[in-house]
C-alpha positions in Angstrom: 117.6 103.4 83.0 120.4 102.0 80.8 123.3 103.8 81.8 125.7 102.5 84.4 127.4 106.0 85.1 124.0 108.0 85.8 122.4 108.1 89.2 118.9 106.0 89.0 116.3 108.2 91.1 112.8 106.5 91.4 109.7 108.5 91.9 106.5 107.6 93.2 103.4 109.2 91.4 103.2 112.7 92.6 106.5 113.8 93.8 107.8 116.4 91.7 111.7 116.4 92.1 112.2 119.1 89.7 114.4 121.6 91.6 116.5 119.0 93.1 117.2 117.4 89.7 118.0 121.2 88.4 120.4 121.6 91.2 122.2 118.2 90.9 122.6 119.0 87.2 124.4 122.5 88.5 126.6 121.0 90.6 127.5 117.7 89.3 128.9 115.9 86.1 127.7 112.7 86.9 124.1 112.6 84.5 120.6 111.9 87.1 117.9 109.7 85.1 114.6 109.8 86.7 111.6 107.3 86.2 108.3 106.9 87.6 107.3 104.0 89.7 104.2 103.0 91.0 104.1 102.9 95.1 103.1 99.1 95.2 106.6 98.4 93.0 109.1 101.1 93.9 110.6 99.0 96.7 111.0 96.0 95.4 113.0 97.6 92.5 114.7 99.5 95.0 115.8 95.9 96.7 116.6 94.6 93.9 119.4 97.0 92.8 117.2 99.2 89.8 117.6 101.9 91.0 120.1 104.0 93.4 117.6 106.3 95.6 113.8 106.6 95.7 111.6 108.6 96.9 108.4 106.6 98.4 105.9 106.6 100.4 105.9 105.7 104.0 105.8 103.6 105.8 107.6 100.7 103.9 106.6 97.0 103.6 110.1 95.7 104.5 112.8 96.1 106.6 114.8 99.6 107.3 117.9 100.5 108.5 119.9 97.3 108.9 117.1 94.8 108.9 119.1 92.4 106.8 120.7 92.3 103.1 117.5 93.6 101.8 116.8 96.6 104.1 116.8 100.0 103.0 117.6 103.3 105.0 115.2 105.9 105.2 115.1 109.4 105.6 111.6 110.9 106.3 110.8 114.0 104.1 107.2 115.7 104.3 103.8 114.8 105.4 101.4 115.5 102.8 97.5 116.2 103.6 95.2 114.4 101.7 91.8 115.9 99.9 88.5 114.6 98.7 88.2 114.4 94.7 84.3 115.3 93.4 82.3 115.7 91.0 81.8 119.7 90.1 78.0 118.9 90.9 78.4 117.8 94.2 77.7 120.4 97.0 81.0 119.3 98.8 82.8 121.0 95.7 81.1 124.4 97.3 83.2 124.3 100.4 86.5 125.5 101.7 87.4 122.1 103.3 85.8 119.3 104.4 86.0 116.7 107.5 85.1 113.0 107.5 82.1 113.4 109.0 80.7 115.2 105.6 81.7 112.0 103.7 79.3 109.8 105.5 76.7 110.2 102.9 79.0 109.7 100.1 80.2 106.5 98.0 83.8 106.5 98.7 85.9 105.1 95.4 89.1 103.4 96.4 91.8 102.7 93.6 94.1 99.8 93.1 97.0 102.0 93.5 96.1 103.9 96.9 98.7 104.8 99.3 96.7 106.1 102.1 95.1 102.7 103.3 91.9 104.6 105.2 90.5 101.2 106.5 87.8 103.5 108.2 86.4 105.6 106.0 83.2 106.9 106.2 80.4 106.6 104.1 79.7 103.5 101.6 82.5 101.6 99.5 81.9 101.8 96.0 80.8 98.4 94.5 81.4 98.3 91.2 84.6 96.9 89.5 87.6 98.9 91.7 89.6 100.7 89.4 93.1 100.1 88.8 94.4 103.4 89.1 93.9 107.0 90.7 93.3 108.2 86.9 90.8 105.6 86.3 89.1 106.5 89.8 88.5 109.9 88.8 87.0 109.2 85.8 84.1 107.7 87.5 84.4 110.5 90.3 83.6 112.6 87.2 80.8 110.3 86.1 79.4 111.1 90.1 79.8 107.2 90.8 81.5 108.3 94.2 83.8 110.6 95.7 88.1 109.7 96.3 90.5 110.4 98.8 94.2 111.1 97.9 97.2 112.5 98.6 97.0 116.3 97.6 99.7 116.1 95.0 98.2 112.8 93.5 95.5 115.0 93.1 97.1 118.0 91.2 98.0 115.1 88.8 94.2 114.8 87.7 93.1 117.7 87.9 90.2 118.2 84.6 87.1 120.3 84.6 84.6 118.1 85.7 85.8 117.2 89.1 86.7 119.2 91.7 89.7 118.9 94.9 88.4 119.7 98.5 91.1 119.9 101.7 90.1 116.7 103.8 90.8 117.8 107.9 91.5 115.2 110.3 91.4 112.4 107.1 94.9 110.1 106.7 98.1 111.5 105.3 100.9 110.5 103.8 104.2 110.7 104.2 107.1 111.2 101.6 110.6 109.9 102.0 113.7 109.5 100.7 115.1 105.7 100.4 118.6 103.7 98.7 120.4 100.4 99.6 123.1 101.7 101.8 126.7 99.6 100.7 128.4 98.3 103.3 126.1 100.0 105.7 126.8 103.6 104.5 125.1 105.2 101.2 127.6 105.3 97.6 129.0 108.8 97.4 126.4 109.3 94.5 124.0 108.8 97.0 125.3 111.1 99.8 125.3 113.6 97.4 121.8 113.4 96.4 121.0 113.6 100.3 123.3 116.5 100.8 121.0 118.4 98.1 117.5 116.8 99.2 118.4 118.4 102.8 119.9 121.7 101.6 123.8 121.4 101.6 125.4 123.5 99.9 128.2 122.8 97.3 130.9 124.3 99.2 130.2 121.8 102.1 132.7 119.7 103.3 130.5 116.7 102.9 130.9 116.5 99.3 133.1 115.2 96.8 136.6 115.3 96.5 136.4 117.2 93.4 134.1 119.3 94.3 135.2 123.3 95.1 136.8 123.4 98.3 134.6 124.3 101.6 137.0 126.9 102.3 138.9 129.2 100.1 142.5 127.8 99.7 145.8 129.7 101.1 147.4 132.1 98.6 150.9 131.3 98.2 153.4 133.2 99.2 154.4 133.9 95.7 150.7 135.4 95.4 150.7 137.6 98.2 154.1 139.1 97.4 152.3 139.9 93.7 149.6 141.5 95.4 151.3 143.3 97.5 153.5 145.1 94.9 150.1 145.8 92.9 149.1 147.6 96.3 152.2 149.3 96.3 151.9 150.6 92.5 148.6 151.8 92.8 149.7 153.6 96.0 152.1 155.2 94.2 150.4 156.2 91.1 147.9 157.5 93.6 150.4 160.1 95.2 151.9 161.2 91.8 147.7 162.3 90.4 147.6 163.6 93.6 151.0 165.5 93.1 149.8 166.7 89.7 146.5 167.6 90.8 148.0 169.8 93.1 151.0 171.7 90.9 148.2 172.2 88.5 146.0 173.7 90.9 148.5 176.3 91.8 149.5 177.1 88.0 146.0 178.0 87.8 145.6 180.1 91.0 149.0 181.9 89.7 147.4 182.5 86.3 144.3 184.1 87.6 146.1 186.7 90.1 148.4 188.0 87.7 145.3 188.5 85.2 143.6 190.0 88.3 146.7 192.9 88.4 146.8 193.7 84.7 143.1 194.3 84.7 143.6 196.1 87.5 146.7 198.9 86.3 144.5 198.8 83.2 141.7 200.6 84.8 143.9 202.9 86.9 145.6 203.7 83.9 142.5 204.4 81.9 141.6 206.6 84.7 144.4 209.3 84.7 
């Protein structure tokens, strides 16, 4: 994240910001640059100015919404439901969901990196060397050392053959949320824009840019309206004059077709004297 003129938009693992990203690329010059960030680190980076927005997990470690120099403002996105990682041997993998009360029998793996912070899990803690990440965790979910919690799209990011993802009811969630360093207590206008699409806005909302298109279709000038009225005018009149010809060419024909009518006619009387 080199570039001064780009908006800096830090992920944490498993948010996918794909359509957001494609949509501020549709409506906006100014290039977005995207990076990954671990959970544990995205703040402080945040803090310390690498980095324009974020999204993060919640809740955050330090202070929000005017808590000093360092605080950040916060908008609260989704809650995410968390699921139970096993091995495709282990009988849990055979059902449609599972509540904590199955895990009590299981070794649960806990990774350096979680996010959920279950201090009360059931079951046993795994006592080997804790893994440093989710990835490394479910490599040893898929040696059946233990089972792992995590948030579902967390999940989606390991998913292999070997191990298998189970909807965890009544288990701890997480919640996503969208974070920058307001300036001068209000967010940069790179930022509001970045909100404005997170939430839906659309790019004729008055909230934007000024050189964005208008929220409202501007005036035509007078000079326009005088040029569309005489283009009104001509098409009115070439209108009548089709119609006009339509109609004297109508009546040629009708002519035509009596007078053949009467010859045929004195033809056949003739023919019979």
């Amino acid at each position: 994240m080199n570039s001064p003129d780009s908006l800096r938009l830090l992920i944490v693992p498993g948010v996918s910001p794909g359509r957001w990203v494609s949509t501020w690329k549709d409506r906006y010059a100014q290039p977005i640059e995207v990076e990954v960030v671990a959970a544990a680190e995205i703040e402080a980076r945040l803090v310390a100015g690498d980095g324009d927005a974020a999204f993060v997990r919640l809740p955050l470690g330090g202070p929000v919404d005017g808590g000093g120099s360092g605080a950040l403002a916060v908008i609260p996105l989704w809650i995410e439901q968390s699921v139970v990682v096993v091995a495709r041997e282990n009988e849990l993998s055979l059902l449609a969901e599972v509540s904590p009360a199955d895990l009590a029998e299981e070794t649960i793996i806990t990774a350096g990196d979680d996010v959920l912070g279950w201090a009360e899990s059931p079951g046993a803690p795994f006592t080997g060397p804790r893994p440093a990440t989710s990835g490394d965790a479910v490599e040893l979910v898929a040696a059946e050392a233990g089972v792992l919690v995590l948030p579902a799209s967390i999940a989606r990011a390991h998913t292999r053959k070997d191990v298998a993802v189970v909807p965890l009811l009544d288990g701890p969630t997480s919640q996503v949320g969208l974070a920058w360093r307001p300036v001068d207590g209000a967010p940069t206008p790179a930022v509001d824009d970045l909100i404005g699409v997170v939430r839906g806005r659309t790019a004729n909302s008055s909230r934007g840019r000024t050189d964005e298109e208008p929220a409202v279709p501007l005036r035509p000038t007078e000079k326009a309206k005088a040029a569309a009225r005489a283009a009104r005018a001509a098409a009115a009149r070439g209108a009548g004059a089709k119609g006009a010809a339509r109609g004297r060419a109508s009546g040629r024909a009708a002519g035509g077709k009596g007078s053949g009518g009467g010859r045929s006619g004195g033809a056949r009387r003739r023919g019979g004297r």
